[in-house]
N, CA, C and O atoms as a CHARMM CRD file, in Angstrom:
* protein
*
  308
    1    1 UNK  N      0.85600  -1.17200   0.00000 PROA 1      0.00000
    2    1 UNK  CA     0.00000   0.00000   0.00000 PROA 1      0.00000
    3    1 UNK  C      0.89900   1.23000   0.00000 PROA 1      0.00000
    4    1 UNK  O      1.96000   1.12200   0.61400 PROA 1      0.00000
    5    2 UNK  N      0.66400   2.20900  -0.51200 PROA 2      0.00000
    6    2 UNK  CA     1.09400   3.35700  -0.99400 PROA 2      0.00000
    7    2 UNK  C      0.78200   4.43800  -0.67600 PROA 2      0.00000
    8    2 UNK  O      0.49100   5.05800  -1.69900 PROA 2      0.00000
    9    3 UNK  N      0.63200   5.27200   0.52900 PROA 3      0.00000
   10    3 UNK  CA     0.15600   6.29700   1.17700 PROA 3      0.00000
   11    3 UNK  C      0.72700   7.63600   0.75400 PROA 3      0.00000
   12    3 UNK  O      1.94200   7.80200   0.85300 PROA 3      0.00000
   13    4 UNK  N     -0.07300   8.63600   0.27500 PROA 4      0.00000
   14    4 UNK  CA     0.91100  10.02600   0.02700 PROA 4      0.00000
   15    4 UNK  C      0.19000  10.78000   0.57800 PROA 4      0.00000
   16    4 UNK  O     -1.00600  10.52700   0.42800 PROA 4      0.00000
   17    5 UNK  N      0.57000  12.10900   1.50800 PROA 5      0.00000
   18    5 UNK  CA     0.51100  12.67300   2.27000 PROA 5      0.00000
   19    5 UNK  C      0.22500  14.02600   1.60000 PROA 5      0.00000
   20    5 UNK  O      1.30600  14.60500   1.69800 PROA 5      0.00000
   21    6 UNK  N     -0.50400  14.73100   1.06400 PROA 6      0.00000
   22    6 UNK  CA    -0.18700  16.06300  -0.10300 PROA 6      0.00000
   23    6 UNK  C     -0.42600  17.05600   0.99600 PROA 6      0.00000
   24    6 UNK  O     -1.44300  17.15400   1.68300 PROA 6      0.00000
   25    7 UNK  N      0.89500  17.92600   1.07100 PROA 7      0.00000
   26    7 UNK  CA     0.66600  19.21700   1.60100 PROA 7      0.00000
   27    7 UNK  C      1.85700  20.19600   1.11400 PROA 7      0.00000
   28    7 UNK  O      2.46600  19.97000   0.06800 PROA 7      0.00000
   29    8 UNK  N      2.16600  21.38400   2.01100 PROA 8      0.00000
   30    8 UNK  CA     3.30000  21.95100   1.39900 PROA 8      0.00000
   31    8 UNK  C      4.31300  21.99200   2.88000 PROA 8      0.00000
   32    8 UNK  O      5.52400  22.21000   2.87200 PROA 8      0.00000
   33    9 UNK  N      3.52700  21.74300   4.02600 PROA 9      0.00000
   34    9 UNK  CA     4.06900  21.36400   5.34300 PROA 9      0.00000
   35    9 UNK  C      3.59900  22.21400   6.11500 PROA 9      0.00000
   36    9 UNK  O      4.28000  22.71800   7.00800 PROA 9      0.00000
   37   10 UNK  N      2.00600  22.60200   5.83900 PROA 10     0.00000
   38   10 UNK  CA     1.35200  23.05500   7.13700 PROA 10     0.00000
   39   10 UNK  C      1.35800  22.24500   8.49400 PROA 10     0.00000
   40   10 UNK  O      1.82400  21.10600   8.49000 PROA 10     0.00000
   41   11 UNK  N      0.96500  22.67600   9.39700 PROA 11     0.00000
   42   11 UNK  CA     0.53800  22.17600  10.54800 PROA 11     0.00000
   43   11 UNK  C     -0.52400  20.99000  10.87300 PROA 11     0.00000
   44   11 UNK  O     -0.44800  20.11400  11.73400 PROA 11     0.00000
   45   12 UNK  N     -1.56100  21.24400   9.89000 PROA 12     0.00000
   46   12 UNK  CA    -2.64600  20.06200   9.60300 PROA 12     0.00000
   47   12 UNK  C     -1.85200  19.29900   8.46500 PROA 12     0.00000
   48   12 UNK  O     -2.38200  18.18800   8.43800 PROA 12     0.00000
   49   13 UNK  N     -1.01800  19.32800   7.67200 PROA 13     0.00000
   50   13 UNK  CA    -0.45700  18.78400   6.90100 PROA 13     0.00000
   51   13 UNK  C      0.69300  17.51200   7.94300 PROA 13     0.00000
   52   13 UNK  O      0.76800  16.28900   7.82900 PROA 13     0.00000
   53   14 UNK  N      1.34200  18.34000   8.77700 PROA 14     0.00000
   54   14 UNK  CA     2.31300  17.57600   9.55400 PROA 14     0.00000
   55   14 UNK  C      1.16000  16.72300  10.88800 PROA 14     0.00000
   56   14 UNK  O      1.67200  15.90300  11.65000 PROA 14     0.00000
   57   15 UNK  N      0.27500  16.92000  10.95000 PROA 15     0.00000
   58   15 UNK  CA    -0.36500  16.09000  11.94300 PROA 15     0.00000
   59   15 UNK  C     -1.10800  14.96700  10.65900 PROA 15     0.00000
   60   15 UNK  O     -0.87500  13.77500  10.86100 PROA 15     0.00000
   61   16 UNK  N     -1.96900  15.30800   9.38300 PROA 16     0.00000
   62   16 UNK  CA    -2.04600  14.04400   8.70400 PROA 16     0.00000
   63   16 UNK  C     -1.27600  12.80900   8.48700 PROA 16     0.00000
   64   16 UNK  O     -1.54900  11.61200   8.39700 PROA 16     0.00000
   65   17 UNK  N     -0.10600  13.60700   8.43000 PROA 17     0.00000
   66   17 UNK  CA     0.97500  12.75900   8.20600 PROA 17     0.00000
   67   17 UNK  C      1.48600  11.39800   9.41700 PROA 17     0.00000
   68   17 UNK  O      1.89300  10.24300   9.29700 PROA 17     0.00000
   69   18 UNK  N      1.12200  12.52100  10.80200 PROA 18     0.00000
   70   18 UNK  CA     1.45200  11.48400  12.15600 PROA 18     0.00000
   71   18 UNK  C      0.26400  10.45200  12.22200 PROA 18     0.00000
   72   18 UNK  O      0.31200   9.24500  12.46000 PROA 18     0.00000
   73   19 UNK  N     -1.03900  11.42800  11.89000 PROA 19     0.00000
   74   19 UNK  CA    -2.04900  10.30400  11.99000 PROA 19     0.00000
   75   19 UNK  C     -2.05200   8.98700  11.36700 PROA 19     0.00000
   76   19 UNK  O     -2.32000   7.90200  11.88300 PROA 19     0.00000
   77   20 UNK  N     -1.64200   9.31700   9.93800 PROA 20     0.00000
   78   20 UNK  CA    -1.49400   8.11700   9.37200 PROA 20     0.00000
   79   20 UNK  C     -0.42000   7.25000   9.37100 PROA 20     0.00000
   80   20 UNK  O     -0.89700   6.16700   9.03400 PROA 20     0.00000
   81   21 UNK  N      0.89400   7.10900   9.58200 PROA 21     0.00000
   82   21 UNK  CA     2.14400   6.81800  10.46900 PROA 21     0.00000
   83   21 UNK  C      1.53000   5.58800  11.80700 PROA 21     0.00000
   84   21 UNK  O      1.68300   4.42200  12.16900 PROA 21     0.00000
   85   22 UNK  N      0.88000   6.66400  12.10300 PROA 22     0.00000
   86   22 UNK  CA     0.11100   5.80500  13.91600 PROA 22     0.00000
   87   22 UNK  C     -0.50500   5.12000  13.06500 PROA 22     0.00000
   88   22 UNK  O      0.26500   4.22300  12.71900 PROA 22     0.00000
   89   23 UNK  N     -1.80300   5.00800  12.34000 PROA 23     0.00000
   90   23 UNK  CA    -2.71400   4.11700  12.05800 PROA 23     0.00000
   91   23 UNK  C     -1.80700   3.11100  11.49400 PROA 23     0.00000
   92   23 UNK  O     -1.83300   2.09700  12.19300 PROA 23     0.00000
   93   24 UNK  N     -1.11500   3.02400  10.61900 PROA 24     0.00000
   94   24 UNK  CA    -0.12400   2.24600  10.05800 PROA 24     0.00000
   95   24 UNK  C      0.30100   0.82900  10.95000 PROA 24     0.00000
   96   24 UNK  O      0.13000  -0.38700  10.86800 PROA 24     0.00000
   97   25 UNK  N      0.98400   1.85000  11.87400 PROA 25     0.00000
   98   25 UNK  CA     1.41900   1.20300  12.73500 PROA 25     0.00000
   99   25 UNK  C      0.60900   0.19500  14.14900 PROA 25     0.00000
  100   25 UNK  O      0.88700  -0.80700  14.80800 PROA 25     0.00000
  101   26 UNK  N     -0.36300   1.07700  14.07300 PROA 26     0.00000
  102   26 UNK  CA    -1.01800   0.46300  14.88000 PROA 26     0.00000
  103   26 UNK  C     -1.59100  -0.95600  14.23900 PROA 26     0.00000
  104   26 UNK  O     -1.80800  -1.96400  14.91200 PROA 26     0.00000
  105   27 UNK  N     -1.74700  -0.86700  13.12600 PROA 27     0.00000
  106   27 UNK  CA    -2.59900  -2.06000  12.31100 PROA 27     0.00000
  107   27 UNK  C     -1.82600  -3.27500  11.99100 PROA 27     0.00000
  108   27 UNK  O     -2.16600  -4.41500  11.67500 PROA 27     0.00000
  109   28 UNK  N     -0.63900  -2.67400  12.17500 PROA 28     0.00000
  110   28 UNK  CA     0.50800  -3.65000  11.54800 PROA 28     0.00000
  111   28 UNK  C      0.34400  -4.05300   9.77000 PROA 28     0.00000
  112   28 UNK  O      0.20800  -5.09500   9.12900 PROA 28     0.00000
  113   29 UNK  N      0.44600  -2.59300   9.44400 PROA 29     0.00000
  114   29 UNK  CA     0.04700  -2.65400   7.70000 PROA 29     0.00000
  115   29 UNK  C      1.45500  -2.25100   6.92700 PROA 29     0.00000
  116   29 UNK  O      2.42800  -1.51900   7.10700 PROA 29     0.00000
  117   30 UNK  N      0.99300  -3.10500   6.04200 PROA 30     0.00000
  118   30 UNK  CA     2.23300  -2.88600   5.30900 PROA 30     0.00000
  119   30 UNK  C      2.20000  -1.93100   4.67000 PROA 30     0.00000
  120   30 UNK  O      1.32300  -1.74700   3.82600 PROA 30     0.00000
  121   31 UNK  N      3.37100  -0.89600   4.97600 PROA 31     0.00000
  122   31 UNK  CA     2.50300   0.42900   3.74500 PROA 31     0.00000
  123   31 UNK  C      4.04600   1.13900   3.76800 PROA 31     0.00000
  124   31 UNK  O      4.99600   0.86200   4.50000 PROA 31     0.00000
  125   32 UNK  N      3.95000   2.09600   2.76000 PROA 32     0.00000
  126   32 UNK  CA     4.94000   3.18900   2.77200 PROA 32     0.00000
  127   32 UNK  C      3.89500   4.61600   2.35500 PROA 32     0.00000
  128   32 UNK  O      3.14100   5.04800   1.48300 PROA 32     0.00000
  129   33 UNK  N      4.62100   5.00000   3.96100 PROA 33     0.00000
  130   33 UNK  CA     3.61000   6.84200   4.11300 PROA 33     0.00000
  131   33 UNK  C      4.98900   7.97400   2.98700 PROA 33     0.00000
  132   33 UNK  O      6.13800   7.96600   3.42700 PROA 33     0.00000
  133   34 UNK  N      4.88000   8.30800   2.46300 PROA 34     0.00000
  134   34 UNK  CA     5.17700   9.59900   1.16700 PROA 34     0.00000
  135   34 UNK  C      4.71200  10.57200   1.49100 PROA 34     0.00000
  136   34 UNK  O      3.48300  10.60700   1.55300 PROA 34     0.00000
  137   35 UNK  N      5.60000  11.94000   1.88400 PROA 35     0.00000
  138   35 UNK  CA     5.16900  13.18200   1.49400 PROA 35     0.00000
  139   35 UNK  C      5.17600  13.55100   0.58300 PROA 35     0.00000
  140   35 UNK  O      6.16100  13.07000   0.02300 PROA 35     0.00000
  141   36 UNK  N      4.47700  14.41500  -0.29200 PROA 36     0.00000
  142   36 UNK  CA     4.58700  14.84400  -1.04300 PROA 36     0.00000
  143   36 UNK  C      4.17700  16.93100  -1.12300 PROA 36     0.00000
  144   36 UNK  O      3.05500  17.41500  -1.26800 PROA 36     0.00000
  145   37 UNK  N      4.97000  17.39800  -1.03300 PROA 37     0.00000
  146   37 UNK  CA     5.22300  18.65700  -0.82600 PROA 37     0.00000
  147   37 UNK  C      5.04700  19.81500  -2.27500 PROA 37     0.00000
  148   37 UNK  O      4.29100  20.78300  -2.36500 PROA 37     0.00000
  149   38 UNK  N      6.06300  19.27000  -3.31400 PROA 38     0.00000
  150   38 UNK  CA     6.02600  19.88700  -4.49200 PROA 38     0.00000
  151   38 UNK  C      4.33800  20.26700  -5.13400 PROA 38     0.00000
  152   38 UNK  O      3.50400  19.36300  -5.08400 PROA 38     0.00000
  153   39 UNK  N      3.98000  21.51700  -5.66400 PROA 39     0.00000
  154   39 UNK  CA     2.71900  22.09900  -6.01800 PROA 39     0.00000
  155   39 UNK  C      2.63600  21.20800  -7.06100 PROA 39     0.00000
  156   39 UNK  O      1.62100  20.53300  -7.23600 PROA 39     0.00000
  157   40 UNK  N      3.53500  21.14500  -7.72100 PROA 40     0.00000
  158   40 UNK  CA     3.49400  20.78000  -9.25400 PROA 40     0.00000
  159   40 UNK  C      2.73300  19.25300  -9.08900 PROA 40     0.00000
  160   40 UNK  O      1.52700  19.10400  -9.28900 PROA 40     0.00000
  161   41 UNK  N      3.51700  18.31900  -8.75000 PROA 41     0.00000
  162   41 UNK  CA     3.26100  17.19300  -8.13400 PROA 41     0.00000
  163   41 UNK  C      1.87300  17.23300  -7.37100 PROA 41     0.00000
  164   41 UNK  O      1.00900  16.62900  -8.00700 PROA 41     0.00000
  165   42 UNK  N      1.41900  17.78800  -6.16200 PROA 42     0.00000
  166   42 UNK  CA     0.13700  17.93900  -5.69000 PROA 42     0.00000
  167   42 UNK  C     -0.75400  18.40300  -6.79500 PROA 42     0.00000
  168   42 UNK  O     -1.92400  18.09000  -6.57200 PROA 42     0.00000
  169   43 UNK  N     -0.58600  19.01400  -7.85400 PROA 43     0.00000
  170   43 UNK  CA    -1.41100  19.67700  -8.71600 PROA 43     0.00000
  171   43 UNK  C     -1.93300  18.13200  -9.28000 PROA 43     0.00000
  172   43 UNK  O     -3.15400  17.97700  -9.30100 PROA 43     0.00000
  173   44 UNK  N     -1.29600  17.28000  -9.61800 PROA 44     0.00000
  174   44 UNK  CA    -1.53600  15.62300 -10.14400 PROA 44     0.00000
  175   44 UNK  C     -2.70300  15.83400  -9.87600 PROA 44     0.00000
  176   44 UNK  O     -3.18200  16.50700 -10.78900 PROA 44     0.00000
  177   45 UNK  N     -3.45900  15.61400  -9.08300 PROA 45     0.00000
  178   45 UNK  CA    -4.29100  15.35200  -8.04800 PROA 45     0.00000
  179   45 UNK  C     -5.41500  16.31400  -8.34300 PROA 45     0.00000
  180   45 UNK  O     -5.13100  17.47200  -8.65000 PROA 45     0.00000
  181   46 UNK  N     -7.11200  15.77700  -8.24800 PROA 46     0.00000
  182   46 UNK  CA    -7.96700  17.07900  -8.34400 PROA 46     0.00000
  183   46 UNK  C     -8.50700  17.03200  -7.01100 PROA 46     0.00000
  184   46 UNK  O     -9.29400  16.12700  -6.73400 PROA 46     0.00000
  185   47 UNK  N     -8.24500  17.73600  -6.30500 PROA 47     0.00000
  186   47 UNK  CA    -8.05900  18.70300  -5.14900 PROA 47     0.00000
  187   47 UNK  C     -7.87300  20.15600  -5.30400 PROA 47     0.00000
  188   47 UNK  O     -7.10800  20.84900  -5.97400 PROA 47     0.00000
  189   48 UNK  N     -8.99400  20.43400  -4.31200 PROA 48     0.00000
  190   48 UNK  CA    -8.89000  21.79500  -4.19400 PROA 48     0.00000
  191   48 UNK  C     -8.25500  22.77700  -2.73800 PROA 48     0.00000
  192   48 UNK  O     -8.04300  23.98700  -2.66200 PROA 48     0.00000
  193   49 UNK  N     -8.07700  21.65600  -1.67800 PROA 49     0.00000
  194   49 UNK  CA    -7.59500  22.08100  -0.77700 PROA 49     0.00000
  195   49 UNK  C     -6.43900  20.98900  -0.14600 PROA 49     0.00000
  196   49 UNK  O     -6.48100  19.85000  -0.61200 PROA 49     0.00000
  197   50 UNK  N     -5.50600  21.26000   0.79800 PROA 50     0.00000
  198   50 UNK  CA    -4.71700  20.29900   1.66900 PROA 50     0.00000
  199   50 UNK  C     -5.36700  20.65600   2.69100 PROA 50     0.00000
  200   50 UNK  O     -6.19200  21.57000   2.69300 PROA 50     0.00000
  201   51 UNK  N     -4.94200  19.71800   4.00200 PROA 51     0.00000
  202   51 UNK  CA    -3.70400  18.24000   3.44500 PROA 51     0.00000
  203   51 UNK  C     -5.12500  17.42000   2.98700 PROA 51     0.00000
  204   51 UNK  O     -6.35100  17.41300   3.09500 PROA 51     0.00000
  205   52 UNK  N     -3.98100  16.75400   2.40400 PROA 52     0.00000
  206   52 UNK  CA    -5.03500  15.43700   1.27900 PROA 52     0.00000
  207   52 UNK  C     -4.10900  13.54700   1.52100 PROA 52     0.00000
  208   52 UNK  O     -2.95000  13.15700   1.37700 PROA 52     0.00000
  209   53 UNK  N     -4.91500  13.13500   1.77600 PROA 53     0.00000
  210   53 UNK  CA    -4.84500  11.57500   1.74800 PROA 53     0.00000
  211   53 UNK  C     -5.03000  10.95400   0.47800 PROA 53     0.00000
  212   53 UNK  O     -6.08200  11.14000  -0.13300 PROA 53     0.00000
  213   54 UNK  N     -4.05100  10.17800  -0.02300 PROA 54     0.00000
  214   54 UNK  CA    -3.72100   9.52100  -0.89600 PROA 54     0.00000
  215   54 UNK  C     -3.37000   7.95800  -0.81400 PROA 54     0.00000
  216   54 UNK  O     -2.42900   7.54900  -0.13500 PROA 54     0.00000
  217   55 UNK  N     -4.07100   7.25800  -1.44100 PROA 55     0.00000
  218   55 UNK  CA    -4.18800   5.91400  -1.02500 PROA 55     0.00000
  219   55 UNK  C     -3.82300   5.04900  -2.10700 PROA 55     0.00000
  220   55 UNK  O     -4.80500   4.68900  -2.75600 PROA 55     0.00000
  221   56 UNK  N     -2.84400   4.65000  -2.46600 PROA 56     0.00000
  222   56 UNK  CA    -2.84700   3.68300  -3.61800 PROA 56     0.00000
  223   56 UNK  C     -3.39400   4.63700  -4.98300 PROA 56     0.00000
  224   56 UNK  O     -4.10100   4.32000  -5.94000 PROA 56     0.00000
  225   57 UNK  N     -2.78900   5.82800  -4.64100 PROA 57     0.00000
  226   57 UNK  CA    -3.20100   6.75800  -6.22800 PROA 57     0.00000
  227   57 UNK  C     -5.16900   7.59900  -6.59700 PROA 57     0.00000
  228   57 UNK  O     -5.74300   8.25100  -7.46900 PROA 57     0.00000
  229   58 UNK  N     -5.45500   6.97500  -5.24800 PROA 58     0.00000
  230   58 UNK  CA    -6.76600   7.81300  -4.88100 PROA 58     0.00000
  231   58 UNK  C     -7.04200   8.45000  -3.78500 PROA 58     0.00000
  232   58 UNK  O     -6.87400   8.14700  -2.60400 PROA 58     0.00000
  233   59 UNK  N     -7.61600   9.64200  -4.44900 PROA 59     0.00000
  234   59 UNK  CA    -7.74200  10.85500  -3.26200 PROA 59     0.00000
  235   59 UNK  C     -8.96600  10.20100  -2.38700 PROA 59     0.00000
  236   59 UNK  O    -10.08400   9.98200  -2.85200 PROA 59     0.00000
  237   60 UNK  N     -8.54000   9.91400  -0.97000 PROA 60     0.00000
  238   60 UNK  CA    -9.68700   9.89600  -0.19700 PROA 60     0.00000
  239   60 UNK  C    -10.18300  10.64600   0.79000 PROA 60     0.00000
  240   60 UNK  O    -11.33600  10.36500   1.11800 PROA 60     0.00000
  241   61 UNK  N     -9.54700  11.69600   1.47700 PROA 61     0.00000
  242   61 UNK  CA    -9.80200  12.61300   2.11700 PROA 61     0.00000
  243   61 UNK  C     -9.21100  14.43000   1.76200 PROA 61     0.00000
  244   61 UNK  O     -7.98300  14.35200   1.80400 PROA 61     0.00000
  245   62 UNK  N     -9.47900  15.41700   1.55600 PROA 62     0.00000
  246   62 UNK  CA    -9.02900  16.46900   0.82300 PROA 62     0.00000
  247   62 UNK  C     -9.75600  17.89200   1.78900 PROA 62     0.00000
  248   62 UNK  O    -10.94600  18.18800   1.89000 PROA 62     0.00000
  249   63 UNK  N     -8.73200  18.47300   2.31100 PROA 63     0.00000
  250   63 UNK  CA    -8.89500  19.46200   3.14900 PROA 63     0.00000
  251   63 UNK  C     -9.19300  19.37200   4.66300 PROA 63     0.00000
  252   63 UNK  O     -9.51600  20.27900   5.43000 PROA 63     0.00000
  253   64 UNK  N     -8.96400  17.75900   4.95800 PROA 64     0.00000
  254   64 UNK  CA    -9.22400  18.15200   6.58900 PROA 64     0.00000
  255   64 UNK  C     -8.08900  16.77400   7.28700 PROA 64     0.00000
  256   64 UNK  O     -7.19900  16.22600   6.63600 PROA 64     0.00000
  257   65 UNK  N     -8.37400  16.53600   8.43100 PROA 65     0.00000
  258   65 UNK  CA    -7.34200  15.30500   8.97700 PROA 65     0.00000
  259   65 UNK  C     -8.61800  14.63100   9.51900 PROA 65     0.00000
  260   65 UNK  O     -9.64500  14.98100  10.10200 PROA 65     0.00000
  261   66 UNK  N     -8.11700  13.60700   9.09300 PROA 66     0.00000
  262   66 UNK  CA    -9.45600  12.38800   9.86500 PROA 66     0.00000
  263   66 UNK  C     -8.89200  12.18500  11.16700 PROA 66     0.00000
  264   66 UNK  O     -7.79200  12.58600  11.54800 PROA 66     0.00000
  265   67 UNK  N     -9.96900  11.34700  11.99400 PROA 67     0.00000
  266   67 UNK  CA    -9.92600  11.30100  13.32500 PROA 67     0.00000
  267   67 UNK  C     -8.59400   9.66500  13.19200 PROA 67     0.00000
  268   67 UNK  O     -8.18300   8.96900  12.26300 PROA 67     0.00000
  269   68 UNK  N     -8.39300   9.70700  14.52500 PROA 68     0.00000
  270   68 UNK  CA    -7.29400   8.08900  14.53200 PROA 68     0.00000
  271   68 UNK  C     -8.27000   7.42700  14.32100 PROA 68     0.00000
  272   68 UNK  O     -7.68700   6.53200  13.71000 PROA 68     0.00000
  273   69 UNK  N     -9.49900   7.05700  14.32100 PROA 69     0.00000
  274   69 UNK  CA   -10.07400   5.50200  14.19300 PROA 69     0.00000
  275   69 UNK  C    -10.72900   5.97000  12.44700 PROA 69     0.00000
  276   69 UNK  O    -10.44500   5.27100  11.47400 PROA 69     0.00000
  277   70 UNK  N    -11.37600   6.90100  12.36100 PROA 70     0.00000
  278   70 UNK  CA   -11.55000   7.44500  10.62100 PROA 70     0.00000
  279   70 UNK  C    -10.46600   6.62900  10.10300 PROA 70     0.00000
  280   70 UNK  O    -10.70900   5.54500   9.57300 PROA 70     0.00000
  281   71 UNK  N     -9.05900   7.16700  10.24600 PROA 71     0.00000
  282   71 UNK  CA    -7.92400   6.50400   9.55400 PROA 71     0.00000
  283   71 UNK  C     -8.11900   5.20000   9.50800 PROA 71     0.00000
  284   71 UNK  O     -8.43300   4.55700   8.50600 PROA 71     0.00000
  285   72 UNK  N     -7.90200   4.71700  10.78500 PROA 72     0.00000
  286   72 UNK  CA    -8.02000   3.44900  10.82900 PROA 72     0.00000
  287   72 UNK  C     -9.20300   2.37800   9.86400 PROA 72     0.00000
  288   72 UNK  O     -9.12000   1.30100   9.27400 PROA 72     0.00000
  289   73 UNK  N    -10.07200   3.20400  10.07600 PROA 73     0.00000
  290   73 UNK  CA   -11.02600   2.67700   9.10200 PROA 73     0.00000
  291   73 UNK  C    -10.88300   2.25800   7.73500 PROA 73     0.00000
  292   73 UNK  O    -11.09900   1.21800   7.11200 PROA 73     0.00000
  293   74 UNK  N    -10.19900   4.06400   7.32100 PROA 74     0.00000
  294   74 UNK  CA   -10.13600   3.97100   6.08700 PROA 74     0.00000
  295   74 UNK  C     -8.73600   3.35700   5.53900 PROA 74     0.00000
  296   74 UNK  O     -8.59800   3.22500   4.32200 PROA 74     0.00000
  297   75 UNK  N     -7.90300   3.05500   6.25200 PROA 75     0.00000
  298   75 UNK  CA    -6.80200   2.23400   6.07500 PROA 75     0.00000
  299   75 UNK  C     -6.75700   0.58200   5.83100 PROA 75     0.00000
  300   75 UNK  O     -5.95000  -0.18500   5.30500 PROA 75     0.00000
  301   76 UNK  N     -8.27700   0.41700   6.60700 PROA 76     0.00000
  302   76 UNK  CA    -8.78000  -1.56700   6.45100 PROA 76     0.00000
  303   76 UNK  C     -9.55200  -1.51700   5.39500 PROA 76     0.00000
  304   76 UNK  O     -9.57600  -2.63100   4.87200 PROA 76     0.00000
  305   77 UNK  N    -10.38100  -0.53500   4.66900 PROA 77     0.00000
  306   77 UNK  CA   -11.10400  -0.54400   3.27200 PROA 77     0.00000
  307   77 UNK  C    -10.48200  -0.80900   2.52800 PROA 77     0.00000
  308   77 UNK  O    -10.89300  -0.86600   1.36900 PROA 77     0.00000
């Protein structure tokens, strides 16, 4: 699994990032978490706001941080 993190390194950007890290970990999932910082690169993506969750190349959350068990959730889907 393939996690990318889209922000430019806000504050809600650097806590998406922990959230999903923890959920990771907590699940015992195999994954690699990716920032991805560059506009150009985030532009990929149709999004209109950060931070944004990226899952295996689909946007699933865009402009806010999910809760730890949200993640979790959306990490076993």
């Amino acid at each position: 699994m393939l996690i990318k993190i889209l922000g430019t390194g806000c504050p809600k950007c650097k806590l998406l990032e922990q959230v999903a890290r923890d959920a990771v970990a907590q699940l015992w999932i195999e994954a690699e978490v990716v920032k991805v910082q560059d506009m150009e690169d985030i532009m990929q993506y149709d999004i209109m706001t950060t931070p944004a969750l990226v899952i295996d190349d689909k946007v699933i959350v865009a402009g806010r941080v999910p809760s730890k068990d949200e993640m979790e959730k959306l990490l076993q889907s």
